[in-house]
C-alpha positions, 0 to 999 in steps of 0.5 A, spaced: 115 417 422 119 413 427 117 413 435 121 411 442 117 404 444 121 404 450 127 406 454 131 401 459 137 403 464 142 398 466 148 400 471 153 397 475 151 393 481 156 398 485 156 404 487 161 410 489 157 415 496 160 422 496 164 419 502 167 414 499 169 419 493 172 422 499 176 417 502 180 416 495 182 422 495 184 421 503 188 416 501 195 416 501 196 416 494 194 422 493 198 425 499 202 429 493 196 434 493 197 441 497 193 442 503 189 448 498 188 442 492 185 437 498 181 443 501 178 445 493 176 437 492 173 436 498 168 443 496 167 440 489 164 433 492 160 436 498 157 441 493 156 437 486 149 434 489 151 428 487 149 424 492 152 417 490 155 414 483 154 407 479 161 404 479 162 397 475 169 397 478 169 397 487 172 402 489 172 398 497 179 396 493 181 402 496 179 400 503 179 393 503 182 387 500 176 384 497 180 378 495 183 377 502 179 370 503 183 368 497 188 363 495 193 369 492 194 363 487 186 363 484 186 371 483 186 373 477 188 380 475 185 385 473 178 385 474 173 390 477 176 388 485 182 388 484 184 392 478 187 398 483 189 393 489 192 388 485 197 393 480 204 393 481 205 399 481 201 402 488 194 403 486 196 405 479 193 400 473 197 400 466 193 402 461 193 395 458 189 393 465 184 399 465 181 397 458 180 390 460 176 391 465 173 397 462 170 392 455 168 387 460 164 392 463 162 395 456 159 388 455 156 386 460 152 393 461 150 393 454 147 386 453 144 387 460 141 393 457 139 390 450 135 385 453 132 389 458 128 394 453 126 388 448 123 385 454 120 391 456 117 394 450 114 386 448 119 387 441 121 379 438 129 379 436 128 377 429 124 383 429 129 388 430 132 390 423 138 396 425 142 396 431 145 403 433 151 403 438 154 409 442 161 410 447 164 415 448 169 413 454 173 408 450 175 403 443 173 396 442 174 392 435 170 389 433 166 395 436 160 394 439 155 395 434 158 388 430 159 385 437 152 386 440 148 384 434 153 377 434 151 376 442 143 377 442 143 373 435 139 378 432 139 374 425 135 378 421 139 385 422 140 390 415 144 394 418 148 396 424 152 403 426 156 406 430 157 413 434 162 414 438 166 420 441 159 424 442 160 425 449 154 427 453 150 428 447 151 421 445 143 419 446 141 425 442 146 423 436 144 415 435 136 417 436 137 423 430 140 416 427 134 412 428 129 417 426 133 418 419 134 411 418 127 409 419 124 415 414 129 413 409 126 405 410 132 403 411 129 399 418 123 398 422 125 397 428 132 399 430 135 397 438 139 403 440 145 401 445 149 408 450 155 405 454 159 409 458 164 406 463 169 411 466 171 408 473 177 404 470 180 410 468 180 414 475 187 418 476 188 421 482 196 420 481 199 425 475 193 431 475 195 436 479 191 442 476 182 441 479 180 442 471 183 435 470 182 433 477 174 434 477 172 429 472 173 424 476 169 427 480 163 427 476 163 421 471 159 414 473 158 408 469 152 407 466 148 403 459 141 406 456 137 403 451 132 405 446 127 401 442 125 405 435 119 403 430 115 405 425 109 405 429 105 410 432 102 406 438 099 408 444 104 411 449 111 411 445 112 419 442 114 421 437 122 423 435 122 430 431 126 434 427 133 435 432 136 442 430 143 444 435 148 450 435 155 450 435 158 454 440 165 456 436 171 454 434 174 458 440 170 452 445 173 446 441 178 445 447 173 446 452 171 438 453 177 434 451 179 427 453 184 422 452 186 415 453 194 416 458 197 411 459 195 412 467 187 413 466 184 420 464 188 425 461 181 429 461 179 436 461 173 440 462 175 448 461 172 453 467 169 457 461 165 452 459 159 454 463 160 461 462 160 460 454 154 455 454 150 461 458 152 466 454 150 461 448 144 459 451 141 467 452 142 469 445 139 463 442 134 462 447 128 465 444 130 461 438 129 454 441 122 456 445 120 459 438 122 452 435 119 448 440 112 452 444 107 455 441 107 460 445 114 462 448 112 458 454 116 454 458 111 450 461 108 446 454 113 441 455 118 436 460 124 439 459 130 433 459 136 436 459 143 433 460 144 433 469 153 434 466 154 437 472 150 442 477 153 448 473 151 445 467 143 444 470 143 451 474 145 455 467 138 453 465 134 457 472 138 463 470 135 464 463 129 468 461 125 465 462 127 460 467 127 453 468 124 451 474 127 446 479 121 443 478 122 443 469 129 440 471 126 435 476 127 429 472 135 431 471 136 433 478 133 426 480 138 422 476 144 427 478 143 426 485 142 418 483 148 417 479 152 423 476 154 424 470 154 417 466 156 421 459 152 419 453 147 415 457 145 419 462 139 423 457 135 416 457 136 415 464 132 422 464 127 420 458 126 414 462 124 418 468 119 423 464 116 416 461 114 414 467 112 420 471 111 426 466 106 430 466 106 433 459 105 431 452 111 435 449 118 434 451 126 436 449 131 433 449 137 437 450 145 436 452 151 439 450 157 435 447 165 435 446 166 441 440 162 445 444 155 443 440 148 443 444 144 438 441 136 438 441 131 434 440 124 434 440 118 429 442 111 429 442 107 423 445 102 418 441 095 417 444 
């Protein structure tokens, strides 16, 4: 069997408010949206119950020159405070510079992240035989799971894996891994890293339409991390069998992203919340069948994947309901950091660690195809 020991979270020491989300798209660059597209962004960000966001690059560039008491000549560009100020095009990075910045926050996070769970759950690094890395917001070679190891100076690693582009299900798909690694016997221990940046990606200069416009709105930066064993000691819980649905080939252009060469040209389809609901409806009896003895939803924490107030509000609209205080645990890290992509379902199992209630627990998100992932867990004592 294999057990989560632990889980850590790592974000930015910035963040972005919901007011200075407003203020970038105040700002004069953005003076080619009509009055009508203004006014459907600033009623997306009041009402999207993110309260403030983790953000590795500082957005006060935007208001500020952070590098204003600097000899021009000692500032290097890009970086995390300049990356949009100091562009030679007017607040427009090119590519080259956005990935810069975006790999340098990657690894900071991921490090930070490594260390803080192996701290945390008492784990040696000669200990740890597997590492298992996910990113869905960017591509590094060597990729993160070669690079990691290297840094930590994990010197007894049997095997390590990377799984990318797995969007907001990235969490469930590296744990599923884990679980079966352990019971082939490939490893014993296995460090699971998700990093998810997306702040170097902000384009507010070409998307015109609000399904383009919104995940700017929504994605901040963030690193979760997991520690995986064999061993069934008091406190961890035990990973069971995953089980998810397929929403249709129809959905495969619901949830699309790709790398421009001025940031995001990312997508999320208006018809995927109503999609999901209805595919949730049908399938619900289903899912409380595999994971209660009772149809009951209150047997378990339910830790579902906060991607936005529709996707959250989709669970209290079911029969039977999730209630605001089942989905307390993923209100709490939406009003605190957004949607940080694959990393967001450990920022929301570690709040159930620390705080649940119950000895039965569901992971659970949608990702990019549309696929909705699920994945059980039951405490040990």
């Amino acid at each position: 069997m294999a057990y989560i020991q632990g889980v850590y979270s790592e974000s930015p020491d910035t963040s972005l408010s919901k007011e200075d989300l407003q203020k970038i798209f105040d700002h004069e660059i953005c003076s080619h949206y009509s009055e009508t597209q203004k006014r459907k962004i600033k009623h997306v960000i009041d009402n999207m119950e993110i309260d403030q966001r983790p953000c590795y690059v500082d957005f006060r560039q935007f208001w500020e020159d952070l590098d204003a008491d600097k000899d021009v000549s000692e500032v290097v560009f890009p970086s995390r405070e300049n990356l949009f100020r100091g562009a030679k095009n007017f607040f427009d990075p090119v590519i080259g510079d956005r990935v810069i910045v975006w790999e340098e926050a990657i690894k900071d996070m991921a490090v930070k992240a490594a260390r803080g769970v192996i701290t945390k759950t008492n784990i040696r690094p000669d200990e740890i035989d597997c590492v298992i890395t996910n990113t869905s917001t960017g591509l590094m070679l060597p990729n993160l799971s070669t690079w990691l190891p290297q840094t930590l100076g994990l010197s007894r690693l049997k095997c390590h894996y990377s799984v990318d582009s797995t969007g907001c299900g990235g969490a469930i798909a590296c744990l599923d891994l884990a679980r079966s690694i352990i019971l082939a016997g490939r490893a014993s221990t296995v460090l699971l890293v998700t990093a998810d940046c997306s702040s170097p990606f902000l384009c507010i200069h070409n998307h015109l339409q609000l399904d383009e416009i919104i995940p700017n709105l929504l994605f901040g930066d963030g690193c979760g991390s997991a520690i995986v064993t064999n061993k069934d000691t008091a406190g961890s819980w035990k990973l069971n069998e995953p089980f998810s649905y397929l929403l249709g080939e129809e959905t495969s252009k619901f949830i699309t992203l790709g790398i421009r060469n001025t940031g995001y040209g990312m997508s999320l389809s208006k018809d995927l919340i109503p999609v999901l609901y209805n595919t949730l409806q049908k399938c619900w009896p289903d899912v409380l069948k595999k994971l209660t003895k009772t149809s009951d939803v209150d047997e378990l924490e339910w830790l579902v994947h906060p991607g936005g107030k529709g996707i959250v509000d989709i669970f209290t609209r079911l029969n039977p309901p999730l209630t605001k205080h089942h989905l307390r645990h993923s209100l709490k890290i939406m009003r605190d950091k957004g949607n940080l992509v694959s990393s967001t379902l450990i920022s929301v199992l570690e709040a159930m660690m620390n705080e649940g209630e119950k000895d039965f627990a569901c992971l659970l998100g949608p990702g990019p195809g549309v696929d909705l992932k699920l994945l059980p867990l039951s405490r040990v004592y």
